[in-house]
ZADO-1210 file (C-alpha; in nm, 4 decimals, padded with zeros to 6 digits):
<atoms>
<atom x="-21.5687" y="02.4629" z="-15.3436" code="UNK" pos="1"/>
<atom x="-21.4169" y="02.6258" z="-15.0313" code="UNK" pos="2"/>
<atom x="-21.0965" y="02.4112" z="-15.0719" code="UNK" pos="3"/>
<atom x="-21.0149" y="02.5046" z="-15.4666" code="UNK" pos="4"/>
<atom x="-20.9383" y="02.8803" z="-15.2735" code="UNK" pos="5"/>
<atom x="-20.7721" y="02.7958" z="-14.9795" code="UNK" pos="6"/>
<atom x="-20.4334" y="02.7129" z="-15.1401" code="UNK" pos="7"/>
<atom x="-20.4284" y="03.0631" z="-15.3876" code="UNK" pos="8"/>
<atom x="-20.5183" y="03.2325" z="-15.1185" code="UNK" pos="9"/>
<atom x="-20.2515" y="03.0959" z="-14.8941" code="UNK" pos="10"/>
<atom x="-20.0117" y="03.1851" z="-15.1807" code="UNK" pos="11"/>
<atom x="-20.1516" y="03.5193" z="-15.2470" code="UNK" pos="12"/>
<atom x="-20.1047" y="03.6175" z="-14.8685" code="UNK" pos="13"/>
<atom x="-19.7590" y="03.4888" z="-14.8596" code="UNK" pos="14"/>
<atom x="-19.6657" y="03.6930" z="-15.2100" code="UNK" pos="15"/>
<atom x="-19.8207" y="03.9836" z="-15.0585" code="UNK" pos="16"/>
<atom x="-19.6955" y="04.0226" z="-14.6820" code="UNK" pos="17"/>
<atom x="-19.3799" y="03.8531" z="-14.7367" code="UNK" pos="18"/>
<atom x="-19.0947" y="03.8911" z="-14.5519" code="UNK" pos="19"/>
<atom x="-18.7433" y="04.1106" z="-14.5722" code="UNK" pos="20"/>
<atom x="-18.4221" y="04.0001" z="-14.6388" code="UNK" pos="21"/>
<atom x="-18.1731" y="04.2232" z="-14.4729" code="UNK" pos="22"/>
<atom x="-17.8272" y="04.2438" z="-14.4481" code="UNK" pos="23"/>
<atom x="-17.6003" y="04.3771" z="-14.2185" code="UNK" pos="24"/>
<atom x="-17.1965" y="04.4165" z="-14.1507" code="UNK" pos="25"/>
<atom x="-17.0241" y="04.5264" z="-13.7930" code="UNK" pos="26"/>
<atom x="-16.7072" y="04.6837" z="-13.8778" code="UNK" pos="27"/>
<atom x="-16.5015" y="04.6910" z="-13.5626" code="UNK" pos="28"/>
<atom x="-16.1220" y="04.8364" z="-13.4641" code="UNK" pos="29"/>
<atom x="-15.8462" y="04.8499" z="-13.2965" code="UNK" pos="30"/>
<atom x="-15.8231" y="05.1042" z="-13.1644" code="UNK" pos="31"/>
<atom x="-16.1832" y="05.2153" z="-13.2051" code="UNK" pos="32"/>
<atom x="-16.3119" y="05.5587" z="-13.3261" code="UNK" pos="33"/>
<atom x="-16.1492" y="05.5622" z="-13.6368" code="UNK" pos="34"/>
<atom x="-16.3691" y="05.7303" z="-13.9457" code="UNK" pos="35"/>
<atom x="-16.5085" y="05.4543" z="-14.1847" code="UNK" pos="36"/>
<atom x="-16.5353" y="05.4938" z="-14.5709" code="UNK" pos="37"/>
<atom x="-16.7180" y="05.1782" z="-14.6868" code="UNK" pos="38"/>
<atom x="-16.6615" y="05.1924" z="-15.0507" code="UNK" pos="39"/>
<atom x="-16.6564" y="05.5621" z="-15.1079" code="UNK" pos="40"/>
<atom x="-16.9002" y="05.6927" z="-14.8811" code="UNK" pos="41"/>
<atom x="-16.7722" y="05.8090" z="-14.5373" code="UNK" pos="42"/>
<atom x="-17.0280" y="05.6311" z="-14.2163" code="UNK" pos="43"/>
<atom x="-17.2202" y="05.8756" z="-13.9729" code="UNK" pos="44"/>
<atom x="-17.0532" y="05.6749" z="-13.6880" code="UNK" pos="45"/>
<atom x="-16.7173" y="05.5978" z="-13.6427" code="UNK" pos="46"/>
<atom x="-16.5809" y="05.2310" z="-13.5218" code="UNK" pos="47"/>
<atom x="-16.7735" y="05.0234" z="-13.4195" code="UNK" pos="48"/>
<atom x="-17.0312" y="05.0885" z="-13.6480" code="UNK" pos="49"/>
<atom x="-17.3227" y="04.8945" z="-13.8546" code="UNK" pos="50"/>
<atom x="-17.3567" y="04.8698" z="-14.2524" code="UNK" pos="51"/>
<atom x="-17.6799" y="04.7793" z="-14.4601" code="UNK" pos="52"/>
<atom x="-17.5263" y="04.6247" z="-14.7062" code="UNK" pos="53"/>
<atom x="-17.6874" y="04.6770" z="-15.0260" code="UNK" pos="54"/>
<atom x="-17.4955" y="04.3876" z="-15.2348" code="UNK" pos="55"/>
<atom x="-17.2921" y="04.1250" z="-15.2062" code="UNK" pos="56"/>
<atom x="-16.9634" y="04.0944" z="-15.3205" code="UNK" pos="57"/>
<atom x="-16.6253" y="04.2547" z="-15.2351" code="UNK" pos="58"/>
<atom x="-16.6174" y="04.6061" z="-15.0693" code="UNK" pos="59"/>
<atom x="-16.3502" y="04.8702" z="-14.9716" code="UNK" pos="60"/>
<atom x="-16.3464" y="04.9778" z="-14.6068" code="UNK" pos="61"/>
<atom x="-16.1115" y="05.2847" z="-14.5552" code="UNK" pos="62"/>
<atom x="-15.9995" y="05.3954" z="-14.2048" code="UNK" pos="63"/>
<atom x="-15.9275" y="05.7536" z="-14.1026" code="UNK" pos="64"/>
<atom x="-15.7341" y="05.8372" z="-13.7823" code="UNK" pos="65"/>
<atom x="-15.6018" y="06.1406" z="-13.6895" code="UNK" pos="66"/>
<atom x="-15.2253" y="06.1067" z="-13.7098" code="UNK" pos="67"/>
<atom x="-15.2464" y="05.8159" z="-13.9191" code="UNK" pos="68"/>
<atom x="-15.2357" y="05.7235" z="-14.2363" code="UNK" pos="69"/>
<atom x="-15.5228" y="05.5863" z="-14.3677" code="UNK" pos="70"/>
<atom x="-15.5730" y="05.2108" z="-14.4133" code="UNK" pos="71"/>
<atom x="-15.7527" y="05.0469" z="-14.6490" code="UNK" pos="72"/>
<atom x="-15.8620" y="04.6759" z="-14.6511" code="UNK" pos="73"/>
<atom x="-16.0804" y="04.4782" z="-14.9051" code="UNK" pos="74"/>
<atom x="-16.3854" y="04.2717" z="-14.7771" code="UNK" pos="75"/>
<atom x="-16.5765" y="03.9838" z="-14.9207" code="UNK" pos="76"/>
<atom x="-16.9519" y="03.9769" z="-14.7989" code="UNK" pos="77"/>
<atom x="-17.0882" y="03.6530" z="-14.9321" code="UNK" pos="78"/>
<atom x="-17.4302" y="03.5073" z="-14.9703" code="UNK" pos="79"/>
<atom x="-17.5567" y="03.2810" z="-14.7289" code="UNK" pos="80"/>
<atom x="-17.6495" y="02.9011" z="-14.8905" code="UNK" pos="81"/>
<atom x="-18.0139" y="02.9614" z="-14.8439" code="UNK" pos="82"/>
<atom x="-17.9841" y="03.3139" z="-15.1142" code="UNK" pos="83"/>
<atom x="-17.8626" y="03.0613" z="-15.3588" code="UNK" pos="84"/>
<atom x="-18.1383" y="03.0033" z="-15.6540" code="UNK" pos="85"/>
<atom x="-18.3713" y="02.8369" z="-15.5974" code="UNK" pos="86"/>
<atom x="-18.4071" y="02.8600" z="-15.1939" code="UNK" pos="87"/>
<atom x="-18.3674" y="03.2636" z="-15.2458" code="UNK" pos="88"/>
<atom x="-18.7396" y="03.2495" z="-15.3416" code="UNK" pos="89"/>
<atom x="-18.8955" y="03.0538" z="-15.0764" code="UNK" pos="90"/>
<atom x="-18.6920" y="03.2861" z="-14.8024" code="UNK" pos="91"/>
<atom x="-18.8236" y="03.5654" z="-14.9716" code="UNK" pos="92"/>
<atom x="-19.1986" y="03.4486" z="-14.9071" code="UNK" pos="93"/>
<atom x="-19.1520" y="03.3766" z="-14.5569" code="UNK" pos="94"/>
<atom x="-19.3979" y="03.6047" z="-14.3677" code="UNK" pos="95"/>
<atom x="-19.0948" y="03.7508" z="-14.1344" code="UNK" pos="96"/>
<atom x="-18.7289" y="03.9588" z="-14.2107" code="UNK" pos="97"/>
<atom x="-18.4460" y="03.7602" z="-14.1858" code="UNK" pos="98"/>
<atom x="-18.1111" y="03.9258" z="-14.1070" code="UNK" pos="99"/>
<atom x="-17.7483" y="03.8206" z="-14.2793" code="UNK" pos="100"/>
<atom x="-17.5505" y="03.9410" z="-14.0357" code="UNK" pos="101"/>
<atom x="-17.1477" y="03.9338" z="-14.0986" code="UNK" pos="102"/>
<atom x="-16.8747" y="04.0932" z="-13.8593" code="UNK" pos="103"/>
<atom x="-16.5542" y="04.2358" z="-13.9129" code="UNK" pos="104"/>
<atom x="-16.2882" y="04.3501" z="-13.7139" code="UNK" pos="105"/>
<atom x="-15.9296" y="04.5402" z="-13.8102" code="UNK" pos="106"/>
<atom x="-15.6421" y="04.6084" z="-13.5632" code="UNK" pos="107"/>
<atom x="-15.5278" y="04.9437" z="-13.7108" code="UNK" pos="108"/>
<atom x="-15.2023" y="04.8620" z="-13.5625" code="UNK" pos="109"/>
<atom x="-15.1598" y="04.5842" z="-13.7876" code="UNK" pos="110"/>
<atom x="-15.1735" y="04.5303" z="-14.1318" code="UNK" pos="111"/>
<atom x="-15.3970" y="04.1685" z="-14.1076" code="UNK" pos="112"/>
<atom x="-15.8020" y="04.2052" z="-14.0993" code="UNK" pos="113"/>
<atom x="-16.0006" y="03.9263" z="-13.9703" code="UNK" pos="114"/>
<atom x="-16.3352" y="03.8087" z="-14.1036" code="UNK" pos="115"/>
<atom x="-16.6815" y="03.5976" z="-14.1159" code="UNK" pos="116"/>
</atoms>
């Protein structure tokens, strides 16, 4: 009788105190302490500076410098392989947060970004 609960109750407790996907982006620059816009909200800090990214997909980063003009670059934050469906569900269940993390750095002096 004891075993018929141990395995809903197993799956009950993971449902419940599951873990936390989180995602996170470093912008970086060159020359740092330039003023970030990511999409159209300016950043507390200026370069370098973190991002919770909310969704994946393609975002505008816009960089402020006095003197400057401003540049603006296009970034693609993707999914990792184990957020594709199905997998995404089982990560979600683990009992711990597990952090996306992509970087990004921009040579304001340029007009290439680089990526991951």
């Amino acid at each position: 009788m004891v075993r018929r609960f141990i395995l809903p109750m197993i799956v009950v407790v993971l449902l419940v105190f599951g873990g936390c996907l989180k995602t996170v982006a470093l912008i970086e620059s060159t020359p740092p302490g330039a003023e970030v816009y990511y999409d159209t909200r300016l950043l507390p800090e200026k370069t370098p500076t973190t991002i919770d990214v909310e969704w994946y997909g393609q975002h505008t980063v816009t960089f402020v410098r006095e003197g400057h003009p401003p540049s603006k670059y296009v970034i693609d934050i993707k999914a990792p392989k184990h957020l594709w469906v199905p997998l995404d569900f089982f990560v979600t269940i683990l009992p711990f947060t597990i952090t996306d993390r992509h970087e990004f750095h921009f040579d304001l002096d340029e007009t290439q970004a680089k990526g991951e």
